[in-house]
GUTORZA-479937 format. One record per residue (C-alpha): z, y, x; residue number from 1. Coordinates in nm, 2 decimals. Example, Ala and Ser with C-alpha at 12.3 -4.5 7.8 and 13.67 -1.06 7.14 Angstrom:
! residues 2
pz  py  px  resi
0.78  -0.45  1.23  1;
0.71  -0.11  1.37  2;
! end
This chain:
! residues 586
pz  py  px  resi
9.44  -17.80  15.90  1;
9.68  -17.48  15.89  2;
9.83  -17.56  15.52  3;
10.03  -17.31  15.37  4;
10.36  -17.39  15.21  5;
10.45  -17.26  14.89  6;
10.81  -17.30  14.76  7;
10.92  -17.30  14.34  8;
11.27  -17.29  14.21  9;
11.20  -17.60  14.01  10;
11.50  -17.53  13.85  11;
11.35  -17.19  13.66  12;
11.09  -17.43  13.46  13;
11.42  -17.54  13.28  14;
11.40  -17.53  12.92  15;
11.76  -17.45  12.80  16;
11.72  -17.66  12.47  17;
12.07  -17.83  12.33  18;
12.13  -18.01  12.63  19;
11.93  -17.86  12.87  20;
11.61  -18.05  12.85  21;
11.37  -17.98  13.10  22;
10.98  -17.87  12.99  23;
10.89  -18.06  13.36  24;
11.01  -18.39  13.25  25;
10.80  -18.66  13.11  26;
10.56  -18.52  12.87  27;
10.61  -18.62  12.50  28;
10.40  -18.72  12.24  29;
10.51  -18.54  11.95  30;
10.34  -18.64  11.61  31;
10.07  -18.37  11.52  32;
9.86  -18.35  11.20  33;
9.53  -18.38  11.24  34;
9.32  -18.10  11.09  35;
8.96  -18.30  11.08  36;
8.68  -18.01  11.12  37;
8.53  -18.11  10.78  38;
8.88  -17.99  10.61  39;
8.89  -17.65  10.72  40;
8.89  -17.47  10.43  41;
8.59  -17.22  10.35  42;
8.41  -17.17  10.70  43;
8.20  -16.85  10.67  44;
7.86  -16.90  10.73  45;
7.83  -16.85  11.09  46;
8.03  -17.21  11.15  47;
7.83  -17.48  11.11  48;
7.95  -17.85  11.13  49;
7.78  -18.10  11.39  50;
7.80  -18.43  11.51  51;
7.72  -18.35  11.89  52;
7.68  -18.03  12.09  53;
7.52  -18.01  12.42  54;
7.53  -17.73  12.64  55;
7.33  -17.63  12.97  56;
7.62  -17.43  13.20  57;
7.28  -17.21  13.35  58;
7.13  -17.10  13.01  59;
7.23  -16.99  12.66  60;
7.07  -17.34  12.54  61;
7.29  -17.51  12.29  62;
7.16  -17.82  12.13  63;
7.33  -17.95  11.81  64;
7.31  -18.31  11.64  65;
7.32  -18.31  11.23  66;
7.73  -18.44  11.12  67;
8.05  -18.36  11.11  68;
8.33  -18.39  11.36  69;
8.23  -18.04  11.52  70;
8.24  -17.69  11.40  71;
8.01  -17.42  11.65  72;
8.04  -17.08  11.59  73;
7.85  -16.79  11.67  74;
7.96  -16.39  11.63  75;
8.07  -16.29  11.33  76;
8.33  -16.38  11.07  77;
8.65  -16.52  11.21  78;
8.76  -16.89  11.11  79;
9.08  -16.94  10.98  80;
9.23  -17.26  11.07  81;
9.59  -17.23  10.96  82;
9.80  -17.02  10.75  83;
10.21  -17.06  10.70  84;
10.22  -17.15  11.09  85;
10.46  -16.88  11.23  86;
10.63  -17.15  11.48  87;
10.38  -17.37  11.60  88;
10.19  -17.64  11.85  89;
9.84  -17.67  11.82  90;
9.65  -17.86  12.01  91;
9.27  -17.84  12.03  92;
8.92  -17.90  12.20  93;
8.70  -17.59  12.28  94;
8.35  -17.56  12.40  95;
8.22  -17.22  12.56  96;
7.82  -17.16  12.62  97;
7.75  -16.96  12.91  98;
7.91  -16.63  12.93  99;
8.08  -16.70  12.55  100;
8.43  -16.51  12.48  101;
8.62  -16.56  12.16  102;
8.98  -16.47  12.06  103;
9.21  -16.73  11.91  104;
9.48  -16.52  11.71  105;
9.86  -16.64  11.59  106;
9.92  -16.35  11.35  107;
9.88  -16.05  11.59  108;
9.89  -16.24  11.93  109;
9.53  -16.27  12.06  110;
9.47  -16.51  12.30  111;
9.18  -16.46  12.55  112;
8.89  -16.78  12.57  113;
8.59  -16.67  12.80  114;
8.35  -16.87  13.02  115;
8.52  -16.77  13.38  116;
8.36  -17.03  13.53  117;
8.39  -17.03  13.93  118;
8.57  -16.68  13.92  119;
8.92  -16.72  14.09  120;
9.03  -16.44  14.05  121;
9.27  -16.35  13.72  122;
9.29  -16.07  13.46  123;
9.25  -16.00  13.15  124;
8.94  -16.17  13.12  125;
9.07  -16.47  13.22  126;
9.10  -16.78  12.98  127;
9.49  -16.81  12.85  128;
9.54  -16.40  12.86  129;
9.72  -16.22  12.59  130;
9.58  -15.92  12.52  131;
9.84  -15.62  12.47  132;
9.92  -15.32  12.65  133;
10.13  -15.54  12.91  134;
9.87  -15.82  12.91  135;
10.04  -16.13  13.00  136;
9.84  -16.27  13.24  137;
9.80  -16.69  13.31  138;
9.89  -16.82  13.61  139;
9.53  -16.94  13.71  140;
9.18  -16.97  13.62  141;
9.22  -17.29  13.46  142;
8.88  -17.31  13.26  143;
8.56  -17.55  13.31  144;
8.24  -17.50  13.38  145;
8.08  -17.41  13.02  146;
7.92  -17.67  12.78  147;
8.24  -17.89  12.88  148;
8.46  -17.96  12.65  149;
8.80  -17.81  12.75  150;
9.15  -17.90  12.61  151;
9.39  -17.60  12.48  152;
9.79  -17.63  12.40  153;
9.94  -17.33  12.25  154;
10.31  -17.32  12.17  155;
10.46  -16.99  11.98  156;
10.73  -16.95  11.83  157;
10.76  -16.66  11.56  158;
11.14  -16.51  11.62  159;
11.22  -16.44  11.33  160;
11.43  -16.12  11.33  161;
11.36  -16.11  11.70  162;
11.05  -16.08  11.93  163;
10.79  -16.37  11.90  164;
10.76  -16.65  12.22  165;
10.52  -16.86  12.38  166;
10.68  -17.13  12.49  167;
10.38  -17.28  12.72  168;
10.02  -17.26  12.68  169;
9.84  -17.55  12.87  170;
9.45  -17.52  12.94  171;
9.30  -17.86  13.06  172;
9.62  -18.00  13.19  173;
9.74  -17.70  13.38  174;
10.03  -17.50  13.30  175;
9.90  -17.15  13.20  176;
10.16  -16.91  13.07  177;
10.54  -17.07  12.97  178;
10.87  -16.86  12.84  179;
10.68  -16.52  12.78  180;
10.85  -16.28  12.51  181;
10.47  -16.15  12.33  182;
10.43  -15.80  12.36  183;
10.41  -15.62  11.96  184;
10.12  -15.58  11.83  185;
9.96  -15.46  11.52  186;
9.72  -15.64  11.23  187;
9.68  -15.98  11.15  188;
9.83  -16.22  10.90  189;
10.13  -16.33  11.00  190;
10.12  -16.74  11.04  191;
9.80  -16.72  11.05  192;
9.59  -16.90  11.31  193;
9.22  -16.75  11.34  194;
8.93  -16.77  11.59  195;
8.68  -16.53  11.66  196;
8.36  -16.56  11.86  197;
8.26  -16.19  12.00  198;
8.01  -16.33  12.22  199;
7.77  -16.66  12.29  200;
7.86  -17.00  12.08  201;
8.17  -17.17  12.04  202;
8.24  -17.54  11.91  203;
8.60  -17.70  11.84  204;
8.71  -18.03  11.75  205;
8.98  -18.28  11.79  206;
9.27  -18.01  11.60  207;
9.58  -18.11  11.56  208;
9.93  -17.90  11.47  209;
10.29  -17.94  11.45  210;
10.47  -17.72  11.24  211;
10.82  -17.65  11.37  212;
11.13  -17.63  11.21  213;
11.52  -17.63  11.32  214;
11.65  -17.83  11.04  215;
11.91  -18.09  11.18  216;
11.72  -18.47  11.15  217;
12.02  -18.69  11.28  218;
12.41  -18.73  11.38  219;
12.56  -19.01  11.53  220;
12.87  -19.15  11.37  221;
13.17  -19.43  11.40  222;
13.12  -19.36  11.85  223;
13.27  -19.63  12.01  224;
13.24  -19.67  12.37  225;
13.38  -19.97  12.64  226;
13.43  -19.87  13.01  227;
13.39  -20.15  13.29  228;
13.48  -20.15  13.68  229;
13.17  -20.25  13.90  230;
13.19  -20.25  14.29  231;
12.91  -20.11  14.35  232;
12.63  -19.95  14.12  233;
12.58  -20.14  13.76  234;
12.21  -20.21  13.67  235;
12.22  -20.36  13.36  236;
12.38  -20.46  13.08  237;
12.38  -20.85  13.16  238;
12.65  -20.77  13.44  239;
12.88  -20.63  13.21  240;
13.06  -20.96  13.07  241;
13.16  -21.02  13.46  242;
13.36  -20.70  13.52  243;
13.72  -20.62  13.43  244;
13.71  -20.37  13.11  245;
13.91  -20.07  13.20  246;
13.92  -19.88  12.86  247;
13.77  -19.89  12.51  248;
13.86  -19.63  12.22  249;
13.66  -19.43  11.98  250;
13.51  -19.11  12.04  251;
13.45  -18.82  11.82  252;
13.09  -18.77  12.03  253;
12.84  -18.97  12.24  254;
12.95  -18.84  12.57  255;
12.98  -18.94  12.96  256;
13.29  -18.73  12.98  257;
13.47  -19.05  12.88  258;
13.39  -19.17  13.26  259;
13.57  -18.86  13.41  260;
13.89  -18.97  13.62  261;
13.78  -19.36  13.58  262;
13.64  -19.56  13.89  263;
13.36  -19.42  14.03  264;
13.12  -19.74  13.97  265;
13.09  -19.86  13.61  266;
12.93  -19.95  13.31  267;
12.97  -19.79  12.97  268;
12.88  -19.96  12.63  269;
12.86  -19.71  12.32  270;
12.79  -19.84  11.99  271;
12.78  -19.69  11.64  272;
12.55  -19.53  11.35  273;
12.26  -19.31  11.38  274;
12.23  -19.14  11.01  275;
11.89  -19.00  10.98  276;
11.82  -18.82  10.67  277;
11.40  -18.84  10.57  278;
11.22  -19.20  10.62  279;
10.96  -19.18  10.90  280;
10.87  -19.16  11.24  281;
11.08  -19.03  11.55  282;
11.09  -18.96  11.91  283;
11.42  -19.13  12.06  284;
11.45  -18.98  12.44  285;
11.74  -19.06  12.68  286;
11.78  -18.82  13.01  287;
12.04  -18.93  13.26  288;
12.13  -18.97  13.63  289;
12.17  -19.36  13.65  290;
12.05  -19.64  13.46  291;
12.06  -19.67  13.05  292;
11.91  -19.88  12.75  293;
11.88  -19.83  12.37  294;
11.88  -20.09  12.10  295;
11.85  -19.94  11.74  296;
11.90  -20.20  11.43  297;
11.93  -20.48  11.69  298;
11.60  -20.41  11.87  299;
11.56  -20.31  12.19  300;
11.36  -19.90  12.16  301;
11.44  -19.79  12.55  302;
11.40  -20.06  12.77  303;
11.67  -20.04  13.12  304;
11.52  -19.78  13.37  305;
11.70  -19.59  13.62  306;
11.61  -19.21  13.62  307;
11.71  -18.90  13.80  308;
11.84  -18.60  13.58  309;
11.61  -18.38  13.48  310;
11.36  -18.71  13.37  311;
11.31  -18.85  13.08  312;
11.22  -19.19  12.86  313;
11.08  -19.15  12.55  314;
11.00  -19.40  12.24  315;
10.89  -19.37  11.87  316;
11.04  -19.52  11.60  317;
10.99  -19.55  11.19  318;
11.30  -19.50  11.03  319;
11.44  -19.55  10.68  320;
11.69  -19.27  10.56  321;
12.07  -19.36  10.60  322;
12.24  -19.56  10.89  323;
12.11  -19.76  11.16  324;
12.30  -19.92  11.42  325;
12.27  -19.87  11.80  326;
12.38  -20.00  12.12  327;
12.34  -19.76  12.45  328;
12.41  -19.91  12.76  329;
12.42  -19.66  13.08  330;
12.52  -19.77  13.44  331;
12.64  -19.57  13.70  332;
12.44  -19.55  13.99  333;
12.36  -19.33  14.29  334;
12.18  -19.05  14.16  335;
12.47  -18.79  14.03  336;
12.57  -18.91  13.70  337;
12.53  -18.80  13.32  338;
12.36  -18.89  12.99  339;
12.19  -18.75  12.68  340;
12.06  -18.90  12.36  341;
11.77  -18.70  12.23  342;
11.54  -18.72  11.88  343;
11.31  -18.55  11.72  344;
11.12  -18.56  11.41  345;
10.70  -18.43  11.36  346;
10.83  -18.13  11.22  347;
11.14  -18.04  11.52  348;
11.21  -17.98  11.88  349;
11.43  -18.23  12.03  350;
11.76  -18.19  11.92  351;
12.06  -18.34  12.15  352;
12.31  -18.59  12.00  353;
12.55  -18.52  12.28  354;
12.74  -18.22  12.41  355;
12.64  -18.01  12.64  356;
12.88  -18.10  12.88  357;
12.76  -18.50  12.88  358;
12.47  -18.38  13.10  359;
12.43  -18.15  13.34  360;
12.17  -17.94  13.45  361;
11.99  -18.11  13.76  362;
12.03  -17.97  14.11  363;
11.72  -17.74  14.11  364;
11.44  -17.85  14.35  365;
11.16  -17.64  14.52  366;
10.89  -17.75  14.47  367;
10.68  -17.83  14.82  368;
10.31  -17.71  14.76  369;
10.03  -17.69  14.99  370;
9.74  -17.47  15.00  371;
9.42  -17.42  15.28  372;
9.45  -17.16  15.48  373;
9.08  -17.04  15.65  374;
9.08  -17.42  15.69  375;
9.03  -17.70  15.50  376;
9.41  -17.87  15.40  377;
9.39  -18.23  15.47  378;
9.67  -18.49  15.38  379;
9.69  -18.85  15.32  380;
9.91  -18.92  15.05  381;
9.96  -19.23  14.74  382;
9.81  -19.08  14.43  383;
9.85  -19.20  14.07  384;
9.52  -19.30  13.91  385;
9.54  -19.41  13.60  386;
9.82  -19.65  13.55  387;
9.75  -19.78  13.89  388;
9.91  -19.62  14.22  389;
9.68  -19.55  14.52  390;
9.82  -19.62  14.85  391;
9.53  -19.48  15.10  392;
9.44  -19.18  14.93  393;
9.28  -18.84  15.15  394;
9.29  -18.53  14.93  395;
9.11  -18.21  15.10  396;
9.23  -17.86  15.00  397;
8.94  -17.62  15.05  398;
8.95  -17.24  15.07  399;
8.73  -17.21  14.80  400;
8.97  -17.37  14.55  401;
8.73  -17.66  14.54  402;
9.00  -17.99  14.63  403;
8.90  -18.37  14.58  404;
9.08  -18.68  14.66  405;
8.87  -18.98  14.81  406;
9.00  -19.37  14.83  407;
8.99  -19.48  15.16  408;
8.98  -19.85  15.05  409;
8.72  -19.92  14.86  410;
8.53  -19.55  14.94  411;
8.56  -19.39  14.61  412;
8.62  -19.02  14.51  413;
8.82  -19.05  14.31  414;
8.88  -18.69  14.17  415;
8.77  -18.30  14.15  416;
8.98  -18.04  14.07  417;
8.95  -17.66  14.11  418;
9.27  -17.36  14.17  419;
9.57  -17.41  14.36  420;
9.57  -17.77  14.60  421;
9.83  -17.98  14.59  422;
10.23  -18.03  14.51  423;
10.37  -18.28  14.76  424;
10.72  -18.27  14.61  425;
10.73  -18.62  14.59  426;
10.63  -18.67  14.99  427;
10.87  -18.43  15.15  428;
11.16  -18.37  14.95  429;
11.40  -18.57  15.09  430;
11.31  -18.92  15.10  431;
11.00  -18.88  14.99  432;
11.01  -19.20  14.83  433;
10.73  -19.22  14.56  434;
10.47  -19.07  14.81  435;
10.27  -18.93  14.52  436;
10.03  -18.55  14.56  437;
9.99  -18.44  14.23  438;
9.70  -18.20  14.16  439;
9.74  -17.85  14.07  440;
9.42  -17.72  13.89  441;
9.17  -17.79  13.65  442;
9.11  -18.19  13.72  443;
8.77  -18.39  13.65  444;
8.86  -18.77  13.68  445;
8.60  -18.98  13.82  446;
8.56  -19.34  13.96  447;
8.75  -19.57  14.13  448;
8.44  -19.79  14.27  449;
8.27  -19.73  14.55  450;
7.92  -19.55  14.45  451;
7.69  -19.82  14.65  452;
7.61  -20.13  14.60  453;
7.37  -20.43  14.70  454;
7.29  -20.58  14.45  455;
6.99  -20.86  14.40  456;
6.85  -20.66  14.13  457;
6.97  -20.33  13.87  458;
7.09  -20.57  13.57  459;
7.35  -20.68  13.81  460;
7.71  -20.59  13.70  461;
7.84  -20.33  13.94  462;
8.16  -20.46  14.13  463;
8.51  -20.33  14.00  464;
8.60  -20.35  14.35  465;
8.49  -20.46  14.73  466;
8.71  -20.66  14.96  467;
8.82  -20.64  15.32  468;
8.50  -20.85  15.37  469;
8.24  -20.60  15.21  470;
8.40  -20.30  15.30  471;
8.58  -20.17  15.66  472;
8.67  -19.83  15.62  473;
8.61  -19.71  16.00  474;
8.76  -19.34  16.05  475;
8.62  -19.00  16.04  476;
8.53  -18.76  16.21  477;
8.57  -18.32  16.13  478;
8.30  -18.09  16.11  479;
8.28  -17.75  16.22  480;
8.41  -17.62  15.94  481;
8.68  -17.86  15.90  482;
8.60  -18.07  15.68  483;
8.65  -18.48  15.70  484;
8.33  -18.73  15.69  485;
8.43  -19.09  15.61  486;
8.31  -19.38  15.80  487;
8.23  -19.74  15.66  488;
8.12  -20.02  15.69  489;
7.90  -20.21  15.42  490;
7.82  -20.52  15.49  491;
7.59  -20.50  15.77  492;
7.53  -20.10  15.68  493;
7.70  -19.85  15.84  494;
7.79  -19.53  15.56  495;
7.88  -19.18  15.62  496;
8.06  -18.99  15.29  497;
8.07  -18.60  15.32  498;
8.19  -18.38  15.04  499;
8.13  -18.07  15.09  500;
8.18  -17.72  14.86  501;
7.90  -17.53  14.78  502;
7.89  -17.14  14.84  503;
7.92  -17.06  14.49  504;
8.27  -17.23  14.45  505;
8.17  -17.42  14.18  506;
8.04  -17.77  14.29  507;
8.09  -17.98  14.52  508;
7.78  -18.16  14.70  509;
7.85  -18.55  14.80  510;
7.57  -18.65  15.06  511;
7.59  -19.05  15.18  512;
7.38  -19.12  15.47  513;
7.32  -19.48  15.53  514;
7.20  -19.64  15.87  515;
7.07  -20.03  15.91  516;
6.85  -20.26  15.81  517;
6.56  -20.23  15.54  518;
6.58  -20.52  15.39  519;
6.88  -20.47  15.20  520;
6.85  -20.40  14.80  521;
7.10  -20.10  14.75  522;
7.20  -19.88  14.43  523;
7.36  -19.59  14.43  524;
7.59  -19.54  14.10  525;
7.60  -19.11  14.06  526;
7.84  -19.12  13.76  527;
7.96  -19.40  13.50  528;
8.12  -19.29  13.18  529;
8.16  -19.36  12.78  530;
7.86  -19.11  12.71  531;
7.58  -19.00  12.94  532;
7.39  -18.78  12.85  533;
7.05  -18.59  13.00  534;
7.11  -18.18  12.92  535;
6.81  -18.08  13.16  536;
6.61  -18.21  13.39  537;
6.84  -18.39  13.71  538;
7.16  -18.26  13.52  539;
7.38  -18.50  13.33  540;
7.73  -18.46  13.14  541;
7.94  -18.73  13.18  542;
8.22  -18.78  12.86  543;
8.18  -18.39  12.81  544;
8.43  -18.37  13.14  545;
8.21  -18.32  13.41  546;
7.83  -18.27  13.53  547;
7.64  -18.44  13.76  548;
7.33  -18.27  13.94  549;
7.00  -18.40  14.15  550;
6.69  -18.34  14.27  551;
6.46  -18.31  13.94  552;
6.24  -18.51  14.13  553;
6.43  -18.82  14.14  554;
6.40  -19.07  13.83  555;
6.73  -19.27  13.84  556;
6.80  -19.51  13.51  557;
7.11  -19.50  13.28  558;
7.23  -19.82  13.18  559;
7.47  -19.98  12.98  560;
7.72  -20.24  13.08  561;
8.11  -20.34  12.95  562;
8.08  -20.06  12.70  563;
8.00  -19.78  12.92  564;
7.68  -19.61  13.05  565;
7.63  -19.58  13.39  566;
7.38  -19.34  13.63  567;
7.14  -19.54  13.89  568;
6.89  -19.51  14.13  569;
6.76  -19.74  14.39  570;
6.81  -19.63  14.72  571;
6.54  -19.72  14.97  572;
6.62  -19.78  15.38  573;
6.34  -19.68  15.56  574;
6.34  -19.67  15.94  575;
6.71  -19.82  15.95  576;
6.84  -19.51  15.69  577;
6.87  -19.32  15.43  578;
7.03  -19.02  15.30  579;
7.14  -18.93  14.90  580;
7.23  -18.61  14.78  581;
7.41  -18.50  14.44  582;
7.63  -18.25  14.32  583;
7.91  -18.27  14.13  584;
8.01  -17.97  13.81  585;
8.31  -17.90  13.62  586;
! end
């Protein structure tokens, strides 16, 4: 296997906010305006609107449908997409033909877009570079394959007197660039947010912003708080009419210092008003080392949840202007202790209600992250998919950069990413209690049903899932190269899996070989999805994510069934087996 270990101060991706709120806690949600493709104001003439765009990743063949919904652009005159945006979060979809490279501009910062597919390698080329005369370079090659539709978060922050920021730039779901000062540069209009196609054909949609201010939305007033002895740790608020109240007083600010030289288990009530000054929507967030609750107006925003500091739990709310009451509830447990009330509104950061000193910085971590050597990396691991938690997952690192992450129970792949492997935190720091490898690269999420079936004929629904009955997972064995083939039984036919890189790093081939009887009627599902769509011959997007390839020579059917379309192709046993091939792109 010969992993490598790689170690990160976990502690340096800290994000010293009021409060200290960390950029690697829970993601947040905060509001953006939509800018609808249809209301950007005065495209020049090389930007035409569409309703679909399709793209083959081997040739400069882009196929449009008549609509709105998309804007493709070719060389030529820039699009301006916002003006008056000096700090900023935009959030957008981008579509690259082959060999495409465009500039998206804030003012003078230029940020690099360019088809890199399958080129590890970074510079200033790369998708996510700023160009300059100290380029700032991204962290990986986090792009897709081109004709996909690819996902961009860009955070900047003007300075005003000072030198400009980018907070974080995130490219598919992988962190890119974070905390750069921008290097100067000359020309453009400041606020401005532009983008410029040198080369090939770009398309965008899906555009929202935030426009970010640093006026004050909220203060907390009339604080009280009530302190109770526990025995041990105190879960929740319904223990608290059971223990002996130690101390109860008002308090200038909502802070955990009032615990300090009290018993070391308790429970703390605070109550009062929190005066917000616009009607609308907010982001309520509570970080602390324990257990806590929030009930605004009587209602219950943050239900009860212990969390580790450094974590957070987040909840949106509409507000009126003026006071609304609230009830916090925190209880100490064993984690090390402290608590922060958090809001923001669609035009802020967060902004702390507490002082500083109500919640300390976590104890930073290193983060534990594994990568192949001149072998495969092969670790079996829980995985999050979805909302549900896997508990028999294999992931395989290759050297390639090519990694994937296969369900041993019902025989499903159940995800491709490409870059850097895996970070296994969550396995060996410690306890290790949540078990859970989380990719590190560009991710394509695929299916968590097993891709054959017997079914009696091809209008049969295909099963969600196969039982201890159907299914036996039965081992595998390693090839020469070091790579795992999985073992199963289905039903009375015996199936190997092998997924295997290709030599151009930028596919992975998935060949199922199936020995036993003849008789049996089996399907083989390739890919299921929203949309399905045909861009050549034997080469299908699926949602815009990810590409599926196979012999041209093979005429499998696309059906649909609950709402989504599905690939399939009847798979013949001759002699007692049979082999299928197909490849999967991103």
């Amino acid at each position: 296997m010969n992993p490598i270990l790689r170690w990160f101060n976990r502690g340096t991706a800290l994000l010293l906010l009021a409060g200290a709120l960390p950029v690697w806690a829970q993601s947040v949600d905060e509001s953006l305006t939509p800018l609808p493709t249809d209301r950007v104001p005065s495209p020049p003439a090389n930007w035409k609107p569409a309703a679909s765009v399709l793209a083959n990743p081997f040739k400069a063949d882009i196929k449009t449908k008549p609509g709105t919904g998309i804007l493709v652009g070719t060389a030529g005159q820039p699009l301006t997409l916002l003006t008056n945006a000096s700090d900023v979060r935009l959030v957008m979809e981008v579509m690259l033909s082959p060999a495409a490279e465009a500039t998206l501009s804030f003012g003078s910062t230029n940020v690099r877009l360019a088809d890199n597919w399958g080129k590890p390698e970074v510079n200033t080329s790369t998708s996510g570079a700023i160009e300059g005369s100290a380029a700032l370079l991204p962290l990986q090659n986090a792009g897709k394959a081109p004709g996909l539709w690819q996902q961009l978060e860009v955070v900047i922050q003007s300075g005003g007197k000072g030198p400009a920021t980018l907070e974080k730039m995130v490219l598919n779901g992988t962190l890119i660039q974070e905390n750069s000062v921008l290097p100067k540069m000359s020309g453009g209009n400041s606020g401005s947010v532009v983008l410029n196609v040198k080369t090939g054909t770009v398309a965008i949609r899906n555009i929202g912003y935030q426009l970010i201010t640093d006026r004050p939305v909220a203060k907390l007033t009339n604080i009280r708080y009530k302190l109770y002895e526990n025995k041990t740790e105190t879960t929740s608020p319904a223990e608290l009419p059971n223990l002996r109240l130690v101390k109860e007083d008002t308090v200038s600010a909502l802070t955990y210092e009032v615990a300090f030289g009290q018993p070391r288990w308790h429970g703390i009530v605070y109550t009062g008003d929190l005066v917000v000054d616009k009607t609308g929507p907010y982001t309520i967030a509570l970080q602390q080392g324990g257990f806590a609750s929030l009930q605004i107006d009587g209602k219950e925003i943050i239900a009860n949840k212990r969390l580790d500091l450094g974590y957070m739990n987040t909840a949106k709310i509409n507000l009126t202007a003026g006071k609304h009451p609230f009830n916090l509830f925190f209880g100490r447990s064993w984690p090390r202790p402290g608590l922060g009330f958090f809001i923001s509104a669609p035009d802020t950061k967060f902004q702390a209600l507490h002082p500083r000193a109500s919640l300390p910085e976590p104890d930073p971590v290193g983060e534990i992250a594994v990568e192949a050597g001149a072998k495969p990396a092969v670790i079996r691991s829980f995985v999050n998919f979805g909302a549900k938690k896997k508990t028999h997952c294999l992931s395989v690192g290759s050297p390639s950069g090519l990694n994937y992450t296969f369900d041993l129970n019902q025989g499903a792949l159940l995800q491709v990413w490409r870059g850097e492997f895996a970070d296994v935190t969550d396995m060996w720091y410690e306890r290790g209690e949540p078990q859970l490898l989380k990719p590190l690269g560009t991710l394509a999420v695929l299916s968590a049903q097993n891709p054959l079936a017997l079914m009696a004929n091809s209008s049969q629904y295909w099963p969600d899932s196969l039982s201890d009955n159907e299914l036996k997972y039965k081992g595998l064995s390693i090839d020469k190269q070091g790579y795992p083939i999985m073992q199963f039984r289905l039903r009375d036919l015996d199936v190997n899996d092998a997924v295997l890189p290709d030599g151009d790093g930028k596919s992975f081939t998935r060949t199922l070989t199936v020995n036993g009887p003849d008789n049996e009627t089996l399907y083989c599902r390739m890919a299921v999805g929203a949309t399905l769509e045909e861009v050549a011959k034997g080469l299908y997007v699926v949602d815009g994510k990810y590409y599926v390839r196979l012999d041209p020579k093979l005429k499998p059917t696309t059906r649909t069934s609950f709402g989504r379309q599905e690939l399939l192709m009847p798979v013949a046993v001759k002699n007692g087996s049979a082999t299928i091939h197909y490849s999967l792109l991103w």
